[in-house]
C-alpha positions as CSV (number, residue, x, y, z in Angstrom):
1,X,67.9,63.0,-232.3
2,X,66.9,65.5,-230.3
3,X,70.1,67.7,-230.4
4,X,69.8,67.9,-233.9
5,X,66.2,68.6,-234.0
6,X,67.0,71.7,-231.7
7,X,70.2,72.3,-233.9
8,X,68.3,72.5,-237.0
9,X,66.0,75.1,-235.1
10,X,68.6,77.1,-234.4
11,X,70.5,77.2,-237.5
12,X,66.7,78.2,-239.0
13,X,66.3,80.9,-236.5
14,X,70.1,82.5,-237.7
15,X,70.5,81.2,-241.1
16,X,68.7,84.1,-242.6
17,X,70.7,87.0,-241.0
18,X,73.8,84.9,-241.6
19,X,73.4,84.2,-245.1
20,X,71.5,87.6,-246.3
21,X,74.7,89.4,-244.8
22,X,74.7,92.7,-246.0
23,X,77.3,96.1,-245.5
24,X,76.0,98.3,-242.3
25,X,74.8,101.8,-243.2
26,X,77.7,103.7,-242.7
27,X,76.4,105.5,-239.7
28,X,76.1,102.4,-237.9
29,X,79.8,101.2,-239.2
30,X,81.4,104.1,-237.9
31,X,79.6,105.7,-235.1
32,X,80.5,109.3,-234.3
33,X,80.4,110.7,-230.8
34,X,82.5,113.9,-229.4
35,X,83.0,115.2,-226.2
36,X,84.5,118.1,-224.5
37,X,88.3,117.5,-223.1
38,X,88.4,121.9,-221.7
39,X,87.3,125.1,-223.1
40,X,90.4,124.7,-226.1
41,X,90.2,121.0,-227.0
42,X,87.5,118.8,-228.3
43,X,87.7,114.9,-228.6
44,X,86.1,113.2,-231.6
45,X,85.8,109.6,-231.3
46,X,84.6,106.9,-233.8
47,X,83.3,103.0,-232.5
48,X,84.4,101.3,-235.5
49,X,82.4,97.9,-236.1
50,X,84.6,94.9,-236.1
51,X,85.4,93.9,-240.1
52,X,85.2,97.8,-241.0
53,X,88.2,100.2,-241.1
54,X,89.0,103.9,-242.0
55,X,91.6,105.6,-243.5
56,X,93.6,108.4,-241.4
57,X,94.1,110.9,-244.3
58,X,90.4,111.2,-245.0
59,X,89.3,113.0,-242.1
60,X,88.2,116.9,-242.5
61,X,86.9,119.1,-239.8
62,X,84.9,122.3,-239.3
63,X,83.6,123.9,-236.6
64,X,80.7,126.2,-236.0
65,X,80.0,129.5,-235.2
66,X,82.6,131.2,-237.6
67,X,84.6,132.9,-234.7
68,X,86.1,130.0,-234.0
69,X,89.1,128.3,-235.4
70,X,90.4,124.5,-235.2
71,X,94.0,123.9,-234.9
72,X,95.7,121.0,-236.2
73,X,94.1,117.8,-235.3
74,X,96.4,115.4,-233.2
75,X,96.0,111.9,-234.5
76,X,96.6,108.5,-232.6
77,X,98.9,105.7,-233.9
78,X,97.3,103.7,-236.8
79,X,97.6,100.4,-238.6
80,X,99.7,100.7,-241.8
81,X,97.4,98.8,-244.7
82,X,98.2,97.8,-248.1
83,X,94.6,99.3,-249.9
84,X,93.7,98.2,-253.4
85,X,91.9,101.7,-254.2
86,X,94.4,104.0,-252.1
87,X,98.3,101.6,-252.4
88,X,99.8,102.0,-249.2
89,X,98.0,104.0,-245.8
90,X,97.1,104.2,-242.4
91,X,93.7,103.1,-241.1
92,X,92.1,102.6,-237.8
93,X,90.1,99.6,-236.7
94,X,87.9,98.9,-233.3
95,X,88.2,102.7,-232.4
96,X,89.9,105.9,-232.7
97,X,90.1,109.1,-230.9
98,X,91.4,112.1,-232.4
99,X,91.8,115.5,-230.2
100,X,91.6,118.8,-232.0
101,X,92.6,122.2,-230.4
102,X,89.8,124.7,-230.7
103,X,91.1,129.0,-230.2
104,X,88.0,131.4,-229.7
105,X,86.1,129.3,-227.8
106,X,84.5,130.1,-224.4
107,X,83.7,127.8,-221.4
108,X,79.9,127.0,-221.5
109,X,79.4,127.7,-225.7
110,X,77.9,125.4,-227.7
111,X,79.9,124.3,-230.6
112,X,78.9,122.6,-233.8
113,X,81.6,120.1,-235.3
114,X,81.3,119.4,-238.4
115,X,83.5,116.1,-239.9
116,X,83.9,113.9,-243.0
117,X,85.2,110.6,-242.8
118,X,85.6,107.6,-245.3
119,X,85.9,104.0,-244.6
120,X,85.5,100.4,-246.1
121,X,84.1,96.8,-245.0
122,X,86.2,94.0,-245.6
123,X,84.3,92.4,-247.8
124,X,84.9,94.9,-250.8
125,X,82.7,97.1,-249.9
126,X,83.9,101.2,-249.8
127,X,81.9,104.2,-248.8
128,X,81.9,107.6,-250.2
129,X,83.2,110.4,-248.2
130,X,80.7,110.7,-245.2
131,X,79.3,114.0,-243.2
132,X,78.5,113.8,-239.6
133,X,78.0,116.5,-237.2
134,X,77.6,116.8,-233.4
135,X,76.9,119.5,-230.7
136,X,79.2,120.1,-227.7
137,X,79.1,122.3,-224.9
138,X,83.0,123.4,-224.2
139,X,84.1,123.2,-220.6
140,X,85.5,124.9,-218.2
141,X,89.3,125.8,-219.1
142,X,92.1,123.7,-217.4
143,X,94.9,125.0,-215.6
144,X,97.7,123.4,-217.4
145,X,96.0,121.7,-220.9
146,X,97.6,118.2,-221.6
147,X,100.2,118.5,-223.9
148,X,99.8,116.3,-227.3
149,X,102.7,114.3,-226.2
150,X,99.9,112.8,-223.9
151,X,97.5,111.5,-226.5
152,X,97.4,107.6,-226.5
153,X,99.4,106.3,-229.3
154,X,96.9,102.9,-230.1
155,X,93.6,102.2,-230.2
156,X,90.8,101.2,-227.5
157,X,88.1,98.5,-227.7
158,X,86.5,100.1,-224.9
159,X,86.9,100.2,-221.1
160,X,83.8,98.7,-219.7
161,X,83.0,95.3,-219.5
162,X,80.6,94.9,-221.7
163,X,82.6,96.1,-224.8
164,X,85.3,93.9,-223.8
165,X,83.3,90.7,-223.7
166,X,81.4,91.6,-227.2
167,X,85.4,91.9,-228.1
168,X,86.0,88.2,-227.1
169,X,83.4,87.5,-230.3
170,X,85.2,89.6,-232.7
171,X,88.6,88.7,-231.8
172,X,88.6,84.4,-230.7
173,X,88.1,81.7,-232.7
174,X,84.8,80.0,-233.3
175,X,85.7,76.9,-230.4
176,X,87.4,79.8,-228.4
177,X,84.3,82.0,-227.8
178,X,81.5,79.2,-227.0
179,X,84.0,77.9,-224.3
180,X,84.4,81.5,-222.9
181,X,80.6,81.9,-222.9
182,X,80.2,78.0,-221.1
183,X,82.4,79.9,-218.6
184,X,80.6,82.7,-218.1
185,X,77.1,80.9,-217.9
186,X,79.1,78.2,-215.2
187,X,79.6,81.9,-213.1
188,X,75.8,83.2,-213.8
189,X,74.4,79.9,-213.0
190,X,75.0,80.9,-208.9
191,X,73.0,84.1,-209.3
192,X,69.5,84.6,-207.9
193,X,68.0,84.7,-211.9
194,X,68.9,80.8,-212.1
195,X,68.1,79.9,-208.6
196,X,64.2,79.4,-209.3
197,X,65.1,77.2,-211.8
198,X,66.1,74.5,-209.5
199,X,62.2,73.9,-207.5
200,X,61.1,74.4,-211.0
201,X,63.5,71.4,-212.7
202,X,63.2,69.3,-209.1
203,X,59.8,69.4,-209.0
204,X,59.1,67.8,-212.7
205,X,61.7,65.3,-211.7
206,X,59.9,64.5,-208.2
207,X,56.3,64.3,-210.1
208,X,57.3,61.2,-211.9
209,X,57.9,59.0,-208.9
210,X,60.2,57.1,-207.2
211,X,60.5,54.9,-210.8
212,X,62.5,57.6,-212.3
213,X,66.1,56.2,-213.4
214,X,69.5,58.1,-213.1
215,X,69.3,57.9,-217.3
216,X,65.4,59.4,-217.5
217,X,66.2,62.2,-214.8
218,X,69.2,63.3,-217.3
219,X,67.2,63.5,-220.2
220,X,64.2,65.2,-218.9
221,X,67.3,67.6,-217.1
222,X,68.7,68.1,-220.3
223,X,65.5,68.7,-222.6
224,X,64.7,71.5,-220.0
225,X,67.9,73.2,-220.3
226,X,67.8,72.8,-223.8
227,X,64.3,74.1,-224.1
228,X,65.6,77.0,-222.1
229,X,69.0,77.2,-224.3
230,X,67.4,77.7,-227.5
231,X,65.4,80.3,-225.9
232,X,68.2,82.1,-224.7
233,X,69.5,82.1,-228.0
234,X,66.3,83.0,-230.2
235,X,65.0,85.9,-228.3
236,X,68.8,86.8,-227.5
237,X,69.3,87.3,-231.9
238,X,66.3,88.9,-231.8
239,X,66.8,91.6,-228.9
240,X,70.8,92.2,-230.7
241,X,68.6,93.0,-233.8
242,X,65.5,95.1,-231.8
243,X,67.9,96.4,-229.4
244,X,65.2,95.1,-226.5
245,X,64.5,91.9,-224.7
246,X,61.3,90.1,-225.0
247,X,61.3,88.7,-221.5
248,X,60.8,92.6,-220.6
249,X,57.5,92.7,-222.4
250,X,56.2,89.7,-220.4
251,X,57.1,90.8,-217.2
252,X,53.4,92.7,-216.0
253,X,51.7,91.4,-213.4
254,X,48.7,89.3,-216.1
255,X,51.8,87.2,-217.1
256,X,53.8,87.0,-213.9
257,X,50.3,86.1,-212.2
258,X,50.0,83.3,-214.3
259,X,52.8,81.8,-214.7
260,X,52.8,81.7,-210.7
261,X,49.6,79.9,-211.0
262,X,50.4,77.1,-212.6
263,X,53.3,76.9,-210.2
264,X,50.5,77.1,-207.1
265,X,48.5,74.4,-209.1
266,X,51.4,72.2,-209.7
267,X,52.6,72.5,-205.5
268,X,49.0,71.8,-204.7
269,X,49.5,68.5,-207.0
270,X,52.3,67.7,-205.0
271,X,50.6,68.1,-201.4
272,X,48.1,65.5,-202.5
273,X,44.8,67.7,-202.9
274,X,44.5,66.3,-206.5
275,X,46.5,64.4,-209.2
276,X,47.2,66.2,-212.3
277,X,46.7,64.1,-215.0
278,X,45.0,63.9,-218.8
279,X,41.8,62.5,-218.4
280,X,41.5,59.3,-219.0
281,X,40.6,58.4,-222.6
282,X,43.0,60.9,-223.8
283,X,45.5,59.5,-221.3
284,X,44.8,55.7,-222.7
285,X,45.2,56.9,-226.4
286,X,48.6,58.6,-226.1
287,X,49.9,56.7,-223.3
288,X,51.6,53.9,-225.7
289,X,52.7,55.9,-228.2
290,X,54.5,58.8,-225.0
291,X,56.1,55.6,-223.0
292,X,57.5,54.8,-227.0
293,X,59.2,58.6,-227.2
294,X,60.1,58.3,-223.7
295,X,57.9,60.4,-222.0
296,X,56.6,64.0,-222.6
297,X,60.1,65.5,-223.2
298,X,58.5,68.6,-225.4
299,X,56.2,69.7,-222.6
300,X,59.4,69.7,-220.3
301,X,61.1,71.7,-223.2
302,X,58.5,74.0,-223.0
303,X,58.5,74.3,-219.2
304,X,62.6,75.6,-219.9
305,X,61.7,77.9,-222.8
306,X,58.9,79.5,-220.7
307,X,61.1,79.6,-217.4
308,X,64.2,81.1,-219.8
309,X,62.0,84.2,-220.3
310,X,59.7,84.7,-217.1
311,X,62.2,83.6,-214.2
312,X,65.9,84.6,-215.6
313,X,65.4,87.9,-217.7
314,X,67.8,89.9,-216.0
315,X,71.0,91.2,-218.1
316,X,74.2,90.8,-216.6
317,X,77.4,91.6,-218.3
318,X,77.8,88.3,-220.8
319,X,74.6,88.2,-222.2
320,X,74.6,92.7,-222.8
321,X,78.2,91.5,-224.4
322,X,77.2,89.1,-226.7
323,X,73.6,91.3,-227.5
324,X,76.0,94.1,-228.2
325,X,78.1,92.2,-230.4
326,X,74.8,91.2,-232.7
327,X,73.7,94.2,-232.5
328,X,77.4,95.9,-233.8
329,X,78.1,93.3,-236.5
330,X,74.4,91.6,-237.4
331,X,76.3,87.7,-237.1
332,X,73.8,86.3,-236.0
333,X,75.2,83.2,-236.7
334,X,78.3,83.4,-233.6
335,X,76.4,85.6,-231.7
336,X,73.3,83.3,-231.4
337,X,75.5,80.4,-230.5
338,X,77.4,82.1,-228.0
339,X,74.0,83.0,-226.4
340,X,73.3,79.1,-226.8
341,X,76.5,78.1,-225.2
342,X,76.2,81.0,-222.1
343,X,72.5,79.2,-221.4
344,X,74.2,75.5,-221.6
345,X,76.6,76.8,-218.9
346,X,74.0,78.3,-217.0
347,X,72.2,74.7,-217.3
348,X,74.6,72.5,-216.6
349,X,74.5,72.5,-212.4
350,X,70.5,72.2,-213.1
351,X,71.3,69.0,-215.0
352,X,73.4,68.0,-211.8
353,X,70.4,68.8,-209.7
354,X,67.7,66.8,-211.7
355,X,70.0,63.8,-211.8
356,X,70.7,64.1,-208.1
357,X,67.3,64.9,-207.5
358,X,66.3,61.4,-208.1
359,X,69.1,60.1,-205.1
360,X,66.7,62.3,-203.0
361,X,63.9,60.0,-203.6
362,X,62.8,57.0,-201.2
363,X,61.7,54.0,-203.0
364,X,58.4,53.6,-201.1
365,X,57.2,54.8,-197.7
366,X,55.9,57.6,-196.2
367,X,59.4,59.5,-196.8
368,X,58.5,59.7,-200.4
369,X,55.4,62.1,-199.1
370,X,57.9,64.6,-197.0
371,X,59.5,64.3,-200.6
372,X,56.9,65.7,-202.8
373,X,55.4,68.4,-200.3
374,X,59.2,70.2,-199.5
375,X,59.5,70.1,-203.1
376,X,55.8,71.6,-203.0
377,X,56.9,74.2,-200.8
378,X,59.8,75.1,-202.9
379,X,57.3,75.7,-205.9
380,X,55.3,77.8,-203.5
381,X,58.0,80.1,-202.6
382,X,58.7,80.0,-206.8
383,X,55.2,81.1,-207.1
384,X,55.8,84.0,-204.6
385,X,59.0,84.9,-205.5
386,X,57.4,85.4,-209.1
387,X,54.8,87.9,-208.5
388,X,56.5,89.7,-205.5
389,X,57.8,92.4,-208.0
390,X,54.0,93.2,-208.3
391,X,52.4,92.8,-204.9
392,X,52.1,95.6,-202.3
393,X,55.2,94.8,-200.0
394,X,52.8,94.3,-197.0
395,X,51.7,91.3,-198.7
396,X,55.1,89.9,-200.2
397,X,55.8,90.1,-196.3
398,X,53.0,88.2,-195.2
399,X,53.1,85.6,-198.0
400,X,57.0,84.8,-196.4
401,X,56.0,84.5,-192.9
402,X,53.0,82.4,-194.0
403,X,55.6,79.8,-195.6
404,X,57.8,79.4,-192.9
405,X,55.4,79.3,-190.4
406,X,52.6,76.6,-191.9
407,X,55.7,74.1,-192.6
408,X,56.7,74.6,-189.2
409,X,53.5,73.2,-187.9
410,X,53.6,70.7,-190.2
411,X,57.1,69.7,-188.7
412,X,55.9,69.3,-185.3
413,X,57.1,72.8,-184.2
414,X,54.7,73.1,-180.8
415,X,54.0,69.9,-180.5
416,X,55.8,68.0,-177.5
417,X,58.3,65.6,-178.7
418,X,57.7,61.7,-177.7
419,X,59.4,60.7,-174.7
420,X,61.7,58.5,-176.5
421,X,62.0,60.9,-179.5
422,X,64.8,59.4,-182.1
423,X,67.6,62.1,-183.5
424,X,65.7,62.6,-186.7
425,X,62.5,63.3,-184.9
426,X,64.4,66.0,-182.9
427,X,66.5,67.4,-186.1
428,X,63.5,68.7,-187.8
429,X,61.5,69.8,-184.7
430,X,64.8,71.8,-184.1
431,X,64.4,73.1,-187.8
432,X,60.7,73.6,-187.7
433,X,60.9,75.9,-184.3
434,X,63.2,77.7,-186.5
435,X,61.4,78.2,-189.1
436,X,58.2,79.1,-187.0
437,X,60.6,82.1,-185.5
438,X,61.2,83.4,-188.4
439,X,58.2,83.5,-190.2
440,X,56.8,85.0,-186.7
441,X,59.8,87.8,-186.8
442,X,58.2,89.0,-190.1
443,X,55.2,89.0,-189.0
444,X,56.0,91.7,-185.9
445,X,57.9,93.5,-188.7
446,X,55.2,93.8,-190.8
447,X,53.2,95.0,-188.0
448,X,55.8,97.2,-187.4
449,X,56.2,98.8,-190.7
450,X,58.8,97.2,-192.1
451,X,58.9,96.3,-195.7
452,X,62.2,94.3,-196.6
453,X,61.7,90.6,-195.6
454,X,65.6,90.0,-194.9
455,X,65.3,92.9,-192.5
456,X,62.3,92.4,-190.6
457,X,63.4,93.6,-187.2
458,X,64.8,97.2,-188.7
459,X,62.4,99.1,-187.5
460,X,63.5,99.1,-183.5
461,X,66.8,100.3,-184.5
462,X,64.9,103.9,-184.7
463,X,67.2,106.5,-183.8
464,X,70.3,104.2,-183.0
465,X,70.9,103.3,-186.7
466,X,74.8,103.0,-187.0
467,X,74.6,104.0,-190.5
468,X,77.7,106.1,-191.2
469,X,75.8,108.7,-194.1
470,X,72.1,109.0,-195.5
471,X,70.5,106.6,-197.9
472,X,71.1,107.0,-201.4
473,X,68.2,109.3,-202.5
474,X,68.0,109.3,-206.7
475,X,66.3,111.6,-208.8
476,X,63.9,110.1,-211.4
477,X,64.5,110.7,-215.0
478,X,62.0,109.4,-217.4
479,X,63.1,110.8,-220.6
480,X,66.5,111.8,-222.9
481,X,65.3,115.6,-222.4
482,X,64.9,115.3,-218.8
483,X,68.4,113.0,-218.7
484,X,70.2,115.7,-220.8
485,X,68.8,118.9,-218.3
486,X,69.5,116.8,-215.0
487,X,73.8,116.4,-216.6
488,X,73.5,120.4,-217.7
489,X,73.0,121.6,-214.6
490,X,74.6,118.9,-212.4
491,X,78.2,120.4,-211.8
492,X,79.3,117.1,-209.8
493,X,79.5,113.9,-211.3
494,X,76.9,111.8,-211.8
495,X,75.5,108.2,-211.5
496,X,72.7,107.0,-213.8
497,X,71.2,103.7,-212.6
498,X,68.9,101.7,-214.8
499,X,66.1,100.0,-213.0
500,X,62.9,97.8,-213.0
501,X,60.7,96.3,-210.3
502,X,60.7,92.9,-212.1
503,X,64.6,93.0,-212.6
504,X,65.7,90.7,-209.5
505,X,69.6,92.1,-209.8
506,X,68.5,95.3,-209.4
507,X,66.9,94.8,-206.2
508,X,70.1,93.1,-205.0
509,X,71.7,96.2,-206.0
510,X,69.5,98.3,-203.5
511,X,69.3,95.7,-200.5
512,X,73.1,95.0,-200.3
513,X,75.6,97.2,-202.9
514,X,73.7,100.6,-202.0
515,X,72.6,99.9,-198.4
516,X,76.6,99.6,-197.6
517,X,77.6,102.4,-195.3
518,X,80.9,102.9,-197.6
519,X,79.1,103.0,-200.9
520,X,76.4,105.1,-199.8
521,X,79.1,107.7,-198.5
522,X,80.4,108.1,-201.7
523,X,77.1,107.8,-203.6
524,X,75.7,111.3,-202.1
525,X,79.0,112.8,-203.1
526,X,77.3,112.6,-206.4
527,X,74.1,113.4,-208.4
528,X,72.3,110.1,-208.2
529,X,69.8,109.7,-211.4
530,X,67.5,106.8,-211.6
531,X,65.7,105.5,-215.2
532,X,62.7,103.4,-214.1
533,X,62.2,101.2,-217.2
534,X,59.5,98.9,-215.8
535,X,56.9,99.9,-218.5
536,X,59.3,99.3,-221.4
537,X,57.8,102.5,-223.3
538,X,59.0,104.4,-225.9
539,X,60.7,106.8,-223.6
540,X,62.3,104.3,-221.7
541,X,63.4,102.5,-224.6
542,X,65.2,105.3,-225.6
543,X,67.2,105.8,-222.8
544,X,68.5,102.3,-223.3
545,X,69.0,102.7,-226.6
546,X,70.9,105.9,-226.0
547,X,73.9,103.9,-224.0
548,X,73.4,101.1,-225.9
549,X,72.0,99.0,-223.0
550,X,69.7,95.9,-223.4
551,X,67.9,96.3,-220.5
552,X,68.4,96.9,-216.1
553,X,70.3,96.6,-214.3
554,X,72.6,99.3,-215.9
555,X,75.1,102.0,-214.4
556,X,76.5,105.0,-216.2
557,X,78.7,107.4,-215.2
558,X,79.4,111.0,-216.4
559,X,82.1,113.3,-215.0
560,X,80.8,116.7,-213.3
561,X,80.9,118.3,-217.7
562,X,78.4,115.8,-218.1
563,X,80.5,113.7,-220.5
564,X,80.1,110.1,-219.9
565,X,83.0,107.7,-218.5
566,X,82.4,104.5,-220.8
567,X,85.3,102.5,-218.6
568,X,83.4,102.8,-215.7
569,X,79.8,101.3,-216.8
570,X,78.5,98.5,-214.9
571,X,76.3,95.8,-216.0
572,X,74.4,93.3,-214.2
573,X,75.2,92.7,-210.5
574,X,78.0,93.6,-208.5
575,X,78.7,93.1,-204.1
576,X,80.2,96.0,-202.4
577,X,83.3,95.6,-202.7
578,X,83.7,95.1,-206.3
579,X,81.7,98.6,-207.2
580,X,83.3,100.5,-204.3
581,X,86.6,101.1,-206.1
582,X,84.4,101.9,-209.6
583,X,82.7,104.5,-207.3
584,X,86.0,105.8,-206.0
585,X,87.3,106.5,-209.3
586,X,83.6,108.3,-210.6
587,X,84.0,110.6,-207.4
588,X,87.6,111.5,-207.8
589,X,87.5,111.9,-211.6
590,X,90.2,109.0,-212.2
């Protein structure tokens, strides 16, 4: 009953996009960009939506100021169609890139192309003969220009990742892409957005007791994940239509502050100070009538919806994929169960832990105490976790140390073990002194001035780092004028990264991608731009809407002309050693 109830929902939530389907503005069908290829040849390229084509024959150019001339424009390979209006042509779908020679031109001029264009939608929909116009700065001459023979002969979906998973959507079957997005939210489910998820999901399941059944941890498991599914796929419709995510609205520190609260309150519970519960004639009235729905499964619901858009709102490369493909074709319908289907795979292992949670459980003894307050500690370090994007890092350090050394004392750490101490007894005085060295190692490195948590100790390295080059040092861009100055004048190629203090993949980014002596050797070959989008104004919205993006974390390349490299654009979180070779290719122009 409750899979269709949440069905319905989400059918309600898409039906109106879905059935009010209307043609795109032809702008958005057929989106114009050009870029300059050297001082005589300019590349015009149009992202064709998926279900929209355009005709090869209708294309006319003109270029601005008068002195200069266009030569004959070099055409890719196209799809031969049998048209109703025009009998038998050749039209492009997807994309297509047409290069036109340009005589009169100098390196460093500013040229205005001027094009027309028609196309149709494949629902019977043609558009009149279309104008669009661009500006382009003409590059320096090459030595030798590519000859025409060189021109690809098909079309491109797109190089970067994000392109090509928003083309799994246009091209699969129904069945085909919500398996691929199960996949892909399987994969996302090990990152470090889902990972507060689990204290979050164990803890509900601890609360209820050492009566909870295999059967009654499932479904409180799975109205969570559901909760936090329908979510995923809500907000994710509405971000491919607003071209923004909600979750980055909620994420200032009134919200994160008390969400962690109620985090703190609910550890507290679990450490015995108090018992959270209705009081008790509201607690008498509804208790029949909650034990006859089996238990509060829409508060648990909630709990996922709620942790869907405070805990896990960073983007990786699925979810920008599938945003990207609403946002391109307005189906609502596949893109907003795709979304559903990437935040069931993401689920799924956090149904496995709420099931397993309950082997975990002692049936009665004091076990069932060490229980509930390591499950307490857990939604602690939630609680912490939550609002450290906030805090001053002096105190995100000090709120570590404090919850590894308190559960350390608690474990017996300095106190002297009975003479005839059993295994178990010495097991977690072994981990507690472990603990209590840790937390103490932060706590000399916060004295000492350090600031990263994982790193505590840095700091009496000094002068003997072993670092092979400098740290990456970017240059802060707040706005599209300031972005567009900073690629004028950079004559090297350049790396814009897309970042927010409360985006958790971007700080993985910093701490172990960038911090590698490798990649930060070939990151201060180039001009190293950063975007801080933590406020989510207008300005920063317009960055992200200028590339398309969805929110952080977000990588964009441009070669040293200042035209970007689309096929090297990384979304979401990569290690070293997957955005080395990316880096490679941006600094030797590949």
């Amino acid at each position: 009953m409750l899979i269709r109830i949440l069905t319905l929902l989400l059918f309600w939530t898409t039906a109106p996009a879905f059935a009010a389907e209307e043609p795109l503005e032809p702008e958005q069908a057929f989106k114009f960009s050009v870029r300059a290829i050297d001082a005589r040849t300019i590349e015009a390229r149009w992202q064709i939506t998926g279900g929209y084509y355009m005709y090869r024959e209708k294309f006319r150019f003109s270029a601005e100021p008068a002195t200069l001339r266009l030569g004959t424009p070099v055409f890719p390979k196209g799809e031969v169609h049998e048209d109703e209006n025009f009998g038998k042509v050749e039209t492009y779908r997807k994309e297509v890139k047409i290069l036109l020679p340009i005589e009169g031109g100098a390196a460093g001029e500013t040229v205005t192309l001027k094009v027309s264009s028609q196309g149709c939608w494949d629902k019977g929909v043609c558009y009149p003969p279309t104008p669009q116009q661009a500006k382009v700065t003409l590059a320096a001459a090459s030595a030798a220009p590519a000859p025409a023979t060189a021109v690809p002969t098909t079309t491109s979906s797109g190089g970067d990742e994000t392109s090509q998973i928003a083309g799994i959507l246009k091209g699969a079957s129904f069945w085909v892409a919500l398996a691929t997005f199960f996949g892909f939210g399987l994969l996302l489910s090990f990152t470090p957005c889902v990972f507060p998820m689990v204290p979050i999901l164990s803890g509900i399941i601890v609360n209820h007791g050492h009566a909870v059944t295999h059967a009654r941890a499932f479904t409180l498991s799975l109205a969570y994940v559901l909760g936090m599914a329908l979510t995923y796929a809500a907000v994710g419709v509405a971000a491919g239509f607003s071209g923004t995510l909600l979750s980055s609205a909620l994420q200032n520190a009134w919200v994160l502050g008390g969400f962690a609260l109620v985090f703190v309150a609910l550890a507290l519970s679990m450490f015995g100070f108090y018992e959270l519960q209705l009081p008790s004639g509201l607690q008498s009235r509804l208790s029949e009538k909650a034990n006859k729905q089996g238990g509060s499964l829409g508060a648990i619901a909630l709990m996922g919806a709620l942790s869907a858009l405070i805990v896990g709102p960073c983007v990786a490369a699925p979810l920008a994929g599938a945003l990207l493909y609403i946002a391109q074709t307005r189906d609502a319908w596949l893109g907003g169960w795709a979304l559903f289907s990437l935040a069931l795979g993401m689920g799924a292992p956090l149904i496995l832990v709420g099931v397993f949670s309950r082997s975990l459980l002692p049936k009665t003894g004091p076990w069932m105490n060490a229980v509930s307050r390591f499950f307490g500690v857990l939604l602690l370090a939630t609680a912490l976790w939550l609002v450290s994007p906030v805090l001053p890092a002096w105190l995100a350090m000090l709120g570590w140390a404090a919850l590894l050394i308190v559960p350390a004392i608690y474990m017996h750490a300095l106190d002297p073990l009975p003479t005839h101490a059993s295994g178990w007894q010495r097991l977690w005085k072994g981990i507690g002194v472990v603990l209590l060295i840790a937390g103490g190692a932060i706590l000399v490195g916060l004295l000492g001035g350090a600031r990263d948590p994982l790193q505590p100790l840095s700091f009496l390295r000094g002068g003997t780092a072993t670092a092979v080059s400098p740290a990456p040092t970017f240059q802060r861009v707040k706005s599209v004028a300031e972005l567009d100055a900073a690629l004028k004048s950079a004559a090297r190629p350049v790396m814009l990264d897309f970042y927010a203090d409360w985006c958790v993949s971007c700080k993985e980014m910093e701490k172990f991608t960038f911090a590698d002596p490798k990649v930060a050797a070939q990151m201060n070959k180039m001009l190293l731009l950063q975007a801080d989008v933590t406020a989510n104004n207008d300005d920063d919205k317009a960055l992200l809407k200028r590339f398309g993006l969805f929110g952080p974390p977000g990588i964009i390349f441009f070669d040293a002309k200042g035209a970007e490299r689309t096929e090297l654009r990384v979304v979401g979180y990569q290690p070293a050693e997957q955005f080395l070779p990316t880096l490679d290719r941006a600094t030797a122009g590949k």
